[in-house]
C-alpha positions in Angstrom: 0.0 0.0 0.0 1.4 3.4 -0.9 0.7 5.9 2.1 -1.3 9.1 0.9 -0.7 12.6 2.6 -4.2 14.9 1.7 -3.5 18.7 1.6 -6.3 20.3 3.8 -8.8 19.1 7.0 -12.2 19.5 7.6 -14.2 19.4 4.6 -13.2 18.1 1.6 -10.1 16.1 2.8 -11.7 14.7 5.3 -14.1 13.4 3.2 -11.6 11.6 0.8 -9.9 10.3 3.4 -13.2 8.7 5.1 -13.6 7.7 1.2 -10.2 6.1 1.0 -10.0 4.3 4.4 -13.8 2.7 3.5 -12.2 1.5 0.5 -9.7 0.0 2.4 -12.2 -2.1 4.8 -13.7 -3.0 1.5 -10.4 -4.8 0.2 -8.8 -2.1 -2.3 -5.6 -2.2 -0.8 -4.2 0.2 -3.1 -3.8 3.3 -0.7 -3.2 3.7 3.1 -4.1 7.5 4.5 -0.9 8.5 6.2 -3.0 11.9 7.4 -3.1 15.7 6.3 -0.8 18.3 5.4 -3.0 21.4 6.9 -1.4 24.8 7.8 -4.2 25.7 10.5 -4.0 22.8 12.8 -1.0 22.1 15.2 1.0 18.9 14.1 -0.4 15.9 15.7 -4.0 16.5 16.3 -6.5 14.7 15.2 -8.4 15.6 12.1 -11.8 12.9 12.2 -9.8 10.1 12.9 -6.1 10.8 11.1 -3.5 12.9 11.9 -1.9 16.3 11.0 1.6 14.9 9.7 2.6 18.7 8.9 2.2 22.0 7.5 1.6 22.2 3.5 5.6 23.4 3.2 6.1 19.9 4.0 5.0 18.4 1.3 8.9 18.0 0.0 10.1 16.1 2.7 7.1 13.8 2.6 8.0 13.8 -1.1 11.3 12.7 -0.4 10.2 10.1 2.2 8.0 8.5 -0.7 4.2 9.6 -0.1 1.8 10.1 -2.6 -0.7 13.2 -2.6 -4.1 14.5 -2.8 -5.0 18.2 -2.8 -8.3 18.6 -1.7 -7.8 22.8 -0.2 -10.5 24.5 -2.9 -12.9 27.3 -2.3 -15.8 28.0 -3.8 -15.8 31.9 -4.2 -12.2 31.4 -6.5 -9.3 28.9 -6.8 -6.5 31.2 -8.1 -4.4 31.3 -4.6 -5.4 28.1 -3.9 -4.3 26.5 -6.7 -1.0 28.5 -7.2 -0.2 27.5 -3.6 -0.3 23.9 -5.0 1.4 23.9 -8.1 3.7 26.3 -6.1 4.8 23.1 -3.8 6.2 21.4 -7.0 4.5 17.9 -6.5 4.9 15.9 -10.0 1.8 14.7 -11.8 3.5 11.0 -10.9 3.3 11.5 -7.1 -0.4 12.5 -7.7 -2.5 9.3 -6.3 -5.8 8.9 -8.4 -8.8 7.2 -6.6 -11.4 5.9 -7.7 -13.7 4.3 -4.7 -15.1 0.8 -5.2 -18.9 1.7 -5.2 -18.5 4.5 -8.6 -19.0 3.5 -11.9 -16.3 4.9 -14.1 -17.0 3.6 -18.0 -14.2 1.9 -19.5 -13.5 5.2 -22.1 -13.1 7.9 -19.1 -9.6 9.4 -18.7 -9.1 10.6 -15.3 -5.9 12.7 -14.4 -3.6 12.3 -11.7 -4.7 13.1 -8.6 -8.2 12.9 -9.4 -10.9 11.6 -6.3 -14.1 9.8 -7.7 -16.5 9.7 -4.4 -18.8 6.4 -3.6 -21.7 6.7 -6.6 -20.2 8.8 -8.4 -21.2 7.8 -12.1 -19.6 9.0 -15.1 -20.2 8.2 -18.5 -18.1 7.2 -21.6 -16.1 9.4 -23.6 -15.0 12.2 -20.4 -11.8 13.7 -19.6 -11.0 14.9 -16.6 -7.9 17.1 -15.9 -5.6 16.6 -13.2 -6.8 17.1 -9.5 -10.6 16.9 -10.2 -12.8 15.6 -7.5 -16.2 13.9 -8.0 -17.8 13.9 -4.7 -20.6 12.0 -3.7 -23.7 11.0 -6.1 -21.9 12.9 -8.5 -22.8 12.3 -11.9 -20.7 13.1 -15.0 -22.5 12.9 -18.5 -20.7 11.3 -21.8 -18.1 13.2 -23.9 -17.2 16.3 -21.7 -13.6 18.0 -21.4 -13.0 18.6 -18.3 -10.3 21.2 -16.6 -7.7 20.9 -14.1 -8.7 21.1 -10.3 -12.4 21.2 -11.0 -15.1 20.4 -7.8 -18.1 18.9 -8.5 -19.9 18.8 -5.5 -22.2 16.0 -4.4 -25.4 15.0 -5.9 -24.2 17.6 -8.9 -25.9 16.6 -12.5 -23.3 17.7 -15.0 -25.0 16.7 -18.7 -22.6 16.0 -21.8 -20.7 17.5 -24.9 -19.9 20.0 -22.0 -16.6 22.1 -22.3 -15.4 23.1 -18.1 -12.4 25.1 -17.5 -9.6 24.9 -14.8 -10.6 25.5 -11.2 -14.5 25.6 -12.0 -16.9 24.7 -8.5 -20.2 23.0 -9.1 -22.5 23.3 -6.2 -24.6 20.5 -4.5 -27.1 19.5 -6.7 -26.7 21.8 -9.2 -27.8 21.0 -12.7 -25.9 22.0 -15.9 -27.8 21.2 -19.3 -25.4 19.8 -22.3 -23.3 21.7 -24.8 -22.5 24.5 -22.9 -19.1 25.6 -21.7 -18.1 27.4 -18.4 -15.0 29.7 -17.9 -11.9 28.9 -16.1 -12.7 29.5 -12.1 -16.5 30.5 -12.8 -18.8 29.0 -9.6 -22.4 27.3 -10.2 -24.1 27.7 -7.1 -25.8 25.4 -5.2 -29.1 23.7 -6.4 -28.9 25.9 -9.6 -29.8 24.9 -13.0 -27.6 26.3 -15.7 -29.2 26.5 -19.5 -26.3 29.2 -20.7 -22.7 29.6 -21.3 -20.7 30.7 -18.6 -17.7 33.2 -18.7 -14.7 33.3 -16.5 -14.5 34.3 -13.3 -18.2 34.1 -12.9 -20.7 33.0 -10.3 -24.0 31.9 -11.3 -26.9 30.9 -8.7 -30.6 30.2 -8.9 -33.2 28.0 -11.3 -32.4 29.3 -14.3 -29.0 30.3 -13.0 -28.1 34.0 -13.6 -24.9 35.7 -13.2 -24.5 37.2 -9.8 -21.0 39.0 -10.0 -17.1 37.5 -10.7 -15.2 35.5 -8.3 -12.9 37.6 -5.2 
C-alpha cells in the first residue's frame, strides 16, 4: 500500500480520506491515508480520525520520504491562490494518487488525471476527460463526452450533462444541474441547487433556477 498525505482538514479532505479508508475495509488495498498536510492545525492532532503529519511546506520532505498526494484545499468563491499554492509546492503529476472508490461506476473510455478523487456513486459516463486534481464527490454524476479542466469540484449530488466544455478551477454546487453543450470559464462557480441552460464566462458565479450571473469570483 502506498501511504497518501491529503493537503487540507475538515471538509473536503476529510471526506476523501473517510472515502479512501472505507475503500480499504472494502479490500482495495491500493492506498493507506498517512493523514493531512494542513497549515491551520497544530501537528499531531487529530483531524476525524487521522493525523496532522505537517504543514503544506512539507510536502517536499514527505516527497522525499515516498508519499503520494491529494489536494483537496479548494474554495468555492475562486481557486486562483489556492491552486497557485499547490502547483507552487512542485508535486509531480506521478506523485499525484488517483482514486477511484469501489462503489462508482467509471465507463471503460473515461480518462481521469492524476490526482483525481471519484467519491462512492459517483457515475460517469463514456467518452470524459478529466484534468488533473478533479474531485467527484458524492452521487456525483458526469455525463458522456465532456472536457474537463484541471482542479475542478463537482460537489455531491451535482448533475453535469454531456458535450460540455469546463475550464480549470471551476466549483459545481450540490445539486446543481448544468444542461449539455455549454461551456463554463476557467474559475467560474455554479451555485448550489442551480440549474444552468447558458454559457458561462470566467471568473463568474451563477446561482438560482435558471442560473443568472451574480458578479465575478474575489
Amino acid at each position: 500500500m502506498r501511504k497518501v498525505a491529503i493537503l487540507g482538514g475538515k471538509g473536503n479532505a476529510a471526506l476523501v480520506a473517510a472515502a479512501m479508508e472505507h475503500a480499504r475495509r472494502m479490500g482495495a488495498m491500493e492506498w493507506e491515508v498517512a493523514g493531512f498536510l494542513n497549515d491551520r492545525e497544530p501537528v499531531g492532532s487529530i483531524i476525524d480520525m487521522f493525523p496532522v503529519i505537517g504543514k503544506t511546506t512539507d510536502a517536499k520532505r514527505l516527497l522525499d520520504e515516498g508519499y503520494w498526494f491529494v489536494n483537496a484545499i479548494l474554495r468555492i468563491d475562486g481557486n486562483h491562490e489556492r491552486i497557485a499554492m499547490f502547483e507552487n509546492l512542485g508535486i509531480p503529476d506521478d506523485r499525484l494518487a488517483t482514486f477511484v472508490h469501489p462503489m462508482a461506476y467509471v465507463a471503460p473510455s473515461v480518462q481521469l488525471g492524476a490526482g483525481c478523487i471519484i467519491m462512492p456513486n459517483v457515475s460517469m459516463s463514456p467518452g470524459t476527460k478529466l484534468g488533473k486534481g478533479c474531485l467527484m464527490m458524492v452521487g456525483s454524476m458526469m455525463g458522456h463526452d465532456n472536457i474537463v479542466g484541471d482542479f475542478c469540484h463537482i460537489a455531491a449530488q451535482a448533475a453535469v450533462g454531456s458535450y460540455l466544455t469546463i475550464g480549470k478551477g471551476v466549483h459545481i454546487g450540490l445539486n446543481a444541474t448544468v444542461k449539455e453543450n455549454l461551456s463554463i470559464g476557467d474559475f467560474a462557480t455554479l451555485g448550489a441547487g442551480a440549474v444552468l441552460t447558458k454559457n458561462m464566462g470566467e471568473n463568474e458565479i451563477w446561482a438560482g433556477n435558471p442560473a443568472k450571473f451574480l458578479r465575478y469570483v474575489r
